[in-house]
MDAnalysis code that builds the backbone (N, CA, C; Angstrom):
import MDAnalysis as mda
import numpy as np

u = mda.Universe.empty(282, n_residues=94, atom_resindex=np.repeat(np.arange(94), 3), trajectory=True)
u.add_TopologyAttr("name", ["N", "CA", "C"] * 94)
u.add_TopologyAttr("resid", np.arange(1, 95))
u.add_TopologyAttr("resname", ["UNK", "UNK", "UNK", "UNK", "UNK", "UNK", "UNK", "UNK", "UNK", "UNK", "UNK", "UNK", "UNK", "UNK", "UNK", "UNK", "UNK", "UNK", "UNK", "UNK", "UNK", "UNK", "UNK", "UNK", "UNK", "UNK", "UNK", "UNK", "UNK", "UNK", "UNK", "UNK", "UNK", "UNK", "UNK", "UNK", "UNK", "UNK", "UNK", "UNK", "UNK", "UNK", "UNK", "UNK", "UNK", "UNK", "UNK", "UNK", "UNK", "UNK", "UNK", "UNK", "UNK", "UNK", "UNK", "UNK", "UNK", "UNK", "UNK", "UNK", "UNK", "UNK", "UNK", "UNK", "UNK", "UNK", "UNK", "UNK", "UNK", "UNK", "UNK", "UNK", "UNK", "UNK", "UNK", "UNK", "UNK", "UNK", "UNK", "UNK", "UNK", "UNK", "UNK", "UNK", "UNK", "UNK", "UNK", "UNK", "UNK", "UNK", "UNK", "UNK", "UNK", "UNK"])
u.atoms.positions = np.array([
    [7.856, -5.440, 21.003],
    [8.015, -4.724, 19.755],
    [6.708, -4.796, 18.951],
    [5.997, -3.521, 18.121],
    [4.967, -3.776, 17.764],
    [5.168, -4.121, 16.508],
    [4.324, -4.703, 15.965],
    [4.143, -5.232, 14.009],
    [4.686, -3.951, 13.330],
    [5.460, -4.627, 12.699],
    [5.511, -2.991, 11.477],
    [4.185, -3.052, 10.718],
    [3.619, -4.098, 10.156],
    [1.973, -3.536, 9.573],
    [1.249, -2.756, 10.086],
    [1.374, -3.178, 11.447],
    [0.458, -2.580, 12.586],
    [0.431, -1.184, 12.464],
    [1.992, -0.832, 12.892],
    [2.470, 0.705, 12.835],
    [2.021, 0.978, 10.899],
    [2.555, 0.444, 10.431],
    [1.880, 1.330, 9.045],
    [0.175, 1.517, 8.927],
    [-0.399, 0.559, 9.281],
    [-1.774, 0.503, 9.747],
    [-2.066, 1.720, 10.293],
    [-1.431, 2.290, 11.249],
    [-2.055, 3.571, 12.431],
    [-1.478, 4.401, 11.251],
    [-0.417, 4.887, 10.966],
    [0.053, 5.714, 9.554],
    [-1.185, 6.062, 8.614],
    [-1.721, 5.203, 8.080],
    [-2.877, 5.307, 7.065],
    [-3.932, 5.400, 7.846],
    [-4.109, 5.226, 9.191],
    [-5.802, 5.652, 9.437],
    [-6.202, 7.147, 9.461],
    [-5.235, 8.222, 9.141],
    [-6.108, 9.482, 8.536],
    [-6.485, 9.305, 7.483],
    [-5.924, 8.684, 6.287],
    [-6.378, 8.722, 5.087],
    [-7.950, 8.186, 4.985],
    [-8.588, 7.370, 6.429],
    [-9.220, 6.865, 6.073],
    [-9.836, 6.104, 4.569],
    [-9.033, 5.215, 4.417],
    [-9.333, 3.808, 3.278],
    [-10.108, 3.219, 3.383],
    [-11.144, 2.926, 2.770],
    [-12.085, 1.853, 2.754],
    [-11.882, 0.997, 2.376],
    [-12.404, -0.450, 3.164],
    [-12.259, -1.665, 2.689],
    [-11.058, -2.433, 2.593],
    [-9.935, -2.083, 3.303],
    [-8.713, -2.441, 3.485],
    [-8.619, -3.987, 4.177],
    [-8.223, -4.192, 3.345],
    [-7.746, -6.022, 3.784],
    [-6.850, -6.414, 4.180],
    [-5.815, -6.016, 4.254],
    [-4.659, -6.205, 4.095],
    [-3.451, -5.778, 4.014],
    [-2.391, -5.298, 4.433],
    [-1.129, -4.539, 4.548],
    [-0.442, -5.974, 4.441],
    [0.516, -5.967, 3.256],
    [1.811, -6.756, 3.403],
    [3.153, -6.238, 3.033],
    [3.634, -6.253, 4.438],
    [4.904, -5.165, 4.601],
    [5.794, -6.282, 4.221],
    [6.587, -6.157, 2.574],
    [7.482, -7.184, 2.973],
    [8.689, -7.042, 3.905],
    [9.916, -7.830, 4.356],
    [10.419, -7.902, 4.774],
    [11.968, -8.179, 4.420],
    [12.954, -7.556, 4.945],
    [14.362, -7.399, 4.166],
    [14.823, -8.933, 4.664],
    [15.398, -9.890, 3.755],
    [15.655, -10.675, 3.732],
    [16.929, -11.014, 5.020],
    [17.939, -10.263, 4.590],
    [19.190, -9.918, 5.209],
    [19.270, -9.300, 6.703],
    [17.914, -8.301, 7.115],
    [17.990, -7.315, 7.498],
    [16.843, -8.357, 8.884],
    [16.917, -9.092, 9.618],
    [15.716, -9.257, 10.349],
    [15.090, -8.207, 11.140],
    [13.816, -8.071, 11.434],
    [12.929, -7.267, 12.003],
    [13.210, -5.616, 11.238],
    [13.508, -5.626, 9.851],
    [13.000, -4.663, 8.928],
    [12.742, -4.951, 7.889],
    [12.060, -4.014, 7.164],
    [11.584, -4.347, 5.526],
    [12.702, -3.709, 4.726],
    [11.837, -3.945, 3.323],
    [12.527, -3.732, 2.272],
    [12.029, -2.108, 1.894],
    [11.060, -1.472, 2.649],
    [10.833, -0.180, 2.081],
    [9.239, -0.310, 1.377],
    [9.043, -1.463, 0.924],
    [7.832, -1.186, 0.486],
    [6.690, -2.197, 1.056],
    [5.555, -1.520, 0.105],
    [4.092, -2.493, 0.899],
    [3.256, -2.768, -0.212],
    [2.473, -4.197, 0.022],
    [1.035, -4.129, -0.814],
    [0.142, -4.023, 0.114],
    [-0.688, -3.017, -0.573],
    [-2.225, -2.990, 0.453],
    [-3.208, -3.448, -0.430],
    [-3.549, -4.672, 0.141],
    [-5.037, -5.159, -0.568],
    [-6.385, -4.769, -0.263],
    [-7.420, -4.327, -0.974],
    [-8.932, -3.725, -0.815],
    [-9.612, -4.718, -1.804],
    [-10.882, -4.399, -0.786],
    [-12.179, -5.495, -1.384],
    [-12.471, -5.597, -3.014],
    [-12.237, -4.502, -3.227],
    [-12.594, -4.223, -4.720],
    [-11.813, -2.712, -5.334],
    [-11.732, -2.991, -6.418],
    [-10.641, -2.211, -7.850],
    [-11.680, -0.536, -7.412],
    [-12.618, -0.445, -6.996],
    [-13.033, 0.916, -6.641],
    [-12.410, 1.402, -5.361],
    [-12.478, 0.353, -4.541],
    [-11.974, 0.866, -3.091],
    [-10.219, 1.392, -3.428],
    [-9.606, 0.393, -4.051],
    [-8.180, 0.612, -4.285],
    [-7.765, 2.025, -4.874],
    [-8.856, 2.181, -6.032],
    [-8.290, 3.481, -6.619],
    [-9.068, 5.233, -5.899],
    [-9.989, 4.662, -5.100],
    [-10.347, 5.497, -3.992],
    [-9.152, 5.915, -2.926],
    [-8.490, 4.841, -2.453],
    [-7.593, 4.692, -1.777],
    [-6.345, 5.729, -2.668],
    [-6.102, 5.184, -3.993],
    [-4.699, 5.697, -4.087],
    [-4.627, 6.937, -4.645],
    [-6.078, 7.755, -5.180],
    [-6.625, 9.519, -4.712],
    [-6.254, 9.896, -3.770],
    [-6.576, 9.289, -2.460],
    [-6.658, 9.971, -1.326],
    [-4.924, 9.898, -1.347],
    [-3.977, 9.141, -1.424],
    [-2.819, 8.945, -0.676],
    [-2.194, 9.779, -1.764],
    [-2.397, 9.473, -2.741],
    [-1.880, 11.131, -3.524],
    [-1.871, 12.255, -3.503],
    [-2.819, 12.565, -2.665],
    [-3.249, 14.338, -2.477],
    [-2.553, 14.944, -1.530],
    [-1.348, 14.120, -0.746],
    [-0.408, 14.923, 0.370],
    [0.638, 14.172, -0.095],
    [1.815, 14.850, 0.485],
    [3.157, 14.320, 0.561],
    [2.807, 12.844, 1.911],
    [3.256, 12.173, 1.636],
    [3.168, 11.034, 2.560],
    [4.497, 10.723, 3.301],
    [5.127, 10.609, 4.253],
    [6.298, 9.871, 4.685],
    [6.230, 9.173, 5.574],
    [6.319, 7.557, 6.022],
    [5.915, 6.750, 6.273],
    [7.534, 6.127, 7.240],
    [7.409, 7.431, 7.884],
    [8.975, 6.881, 9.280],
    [10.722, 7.107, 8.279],
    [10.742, 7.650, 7.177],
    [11.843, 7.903, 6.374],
    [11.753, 9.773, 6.171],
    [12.460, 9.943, 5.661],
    [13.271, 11.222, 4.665],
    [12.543, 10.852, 3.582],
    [12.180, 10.372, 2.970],
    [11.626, 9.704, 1.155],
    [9.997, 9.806, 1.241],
    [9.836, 10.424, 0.263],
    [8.416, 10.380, 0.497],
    [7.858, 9.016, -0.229],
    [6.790, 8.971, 0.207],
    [6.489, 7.277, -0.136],
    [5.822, 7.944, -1.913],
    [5.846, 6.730, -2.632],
    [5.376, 6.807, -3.847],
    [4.508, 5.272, -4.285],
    [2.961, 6.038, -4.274],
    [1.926, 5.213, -4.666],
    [1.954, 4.678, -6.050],
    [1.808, 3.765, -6.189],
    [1.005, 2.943, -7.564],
    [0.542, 1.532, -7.065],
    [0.146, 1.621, -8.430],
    [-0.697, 0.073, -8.907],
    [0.780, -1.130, -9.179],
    [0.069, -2.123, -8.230],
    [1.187, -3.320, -8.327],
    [0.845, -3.966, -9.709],
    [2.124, -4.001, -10.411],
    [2.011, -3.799, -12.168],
    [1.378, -5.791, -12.325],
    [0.553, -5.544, -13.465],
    [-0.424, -6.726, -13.837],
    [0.408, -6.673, -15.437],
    [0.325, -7.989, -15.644],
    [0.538, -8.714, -17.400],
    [-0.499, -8.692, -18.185],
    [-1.979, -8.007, -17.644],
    [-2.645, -7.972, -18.976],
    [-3.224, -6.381, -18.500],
    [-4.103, -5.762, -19.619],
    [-4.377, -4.713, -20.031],
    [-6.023, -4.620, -19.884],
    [-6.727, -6.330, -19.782],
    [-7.579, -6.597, -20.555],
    [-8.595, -5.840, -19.144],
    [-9.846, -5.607, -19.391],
    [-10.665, -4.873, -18.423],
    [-11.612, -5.349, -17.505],
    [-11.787, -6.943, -18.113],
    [-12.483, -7.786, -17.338],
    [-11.117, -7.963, -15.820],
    [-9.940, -8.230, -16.528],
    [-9.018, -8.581, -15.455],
    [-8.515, -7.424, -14.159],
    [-8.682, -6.030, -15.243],
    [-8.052, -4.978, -14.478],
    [-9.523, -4.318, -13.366],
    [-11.065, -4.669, -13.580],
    [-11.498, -4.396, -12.695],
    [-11.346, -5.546, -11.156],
    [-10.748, -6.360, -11.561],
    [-10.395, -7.622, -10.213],
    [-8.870, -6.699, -9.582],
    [-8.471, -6.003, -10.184],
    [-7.206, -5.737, -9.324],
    [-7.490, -5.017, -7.876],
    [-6.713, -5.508, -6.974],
    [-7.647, -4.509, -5.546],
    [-5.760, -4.097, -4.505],
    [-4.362, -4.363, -5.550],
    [-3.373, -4.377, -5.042],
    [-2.649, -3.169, -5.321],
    [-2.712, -2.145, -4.132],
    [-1.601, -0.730, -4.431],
    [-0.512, -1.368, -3.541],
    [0.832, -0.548, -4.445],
    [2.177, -0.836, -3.622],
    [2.718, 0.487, -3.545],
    [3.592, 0.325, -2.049],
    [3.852, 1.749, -1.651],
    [5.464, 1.715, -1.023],
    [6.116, 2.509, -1.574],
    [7.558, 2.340, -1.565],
    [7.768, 3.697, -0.748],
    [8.723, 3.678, -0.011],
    [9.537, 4.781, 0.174],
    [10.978, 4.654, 0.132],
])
């Protein structure tokens, strides 16, 4: 059986993303060997991320469901700008 990261991994290599670190597909608690529907993808830096979540916006995305997946920013407790250029975490639900 292959990784579900893996498989979401091959999913996103048209978008070509730069600087991708990371896919963490969580996982359904209840449910072994499926998730919960969503993902964080971590990038090197707060430019690569929002490079990234342009590109994944500009098509309908569906990621093995009926639901189209829906991009954002994995929500942060401050506002402040020193903190929000360190953010490098999009989450992606379908």
């Amino acid at each position: 059986m292959v990784d579900p990261s893996v498989q979401l991994a091959e999913k996103l290599k048209p978008f070509e993303l730069e600087n991708l670190d990371r896919i963490n597909l969580i996982e359904h608690p209840e449910r072994k060997g499926k998730n919960r529907g969503y993902a964080f993808l971590d990038f090197r830096t707060h430019v690569d991320a929002v490079a990234a979540f342009l590109k994944l916006q500009e098509k309908d995305l569906y990621l093995g469901t009926d639901f189209r997946a829906h991009i954002s920013f994995s929500n942060t407790l401050s506002q402040d700008d020193e903190i929000m250029e360190k953010v490098q975490q999009q989450n992606i639900c379908s």
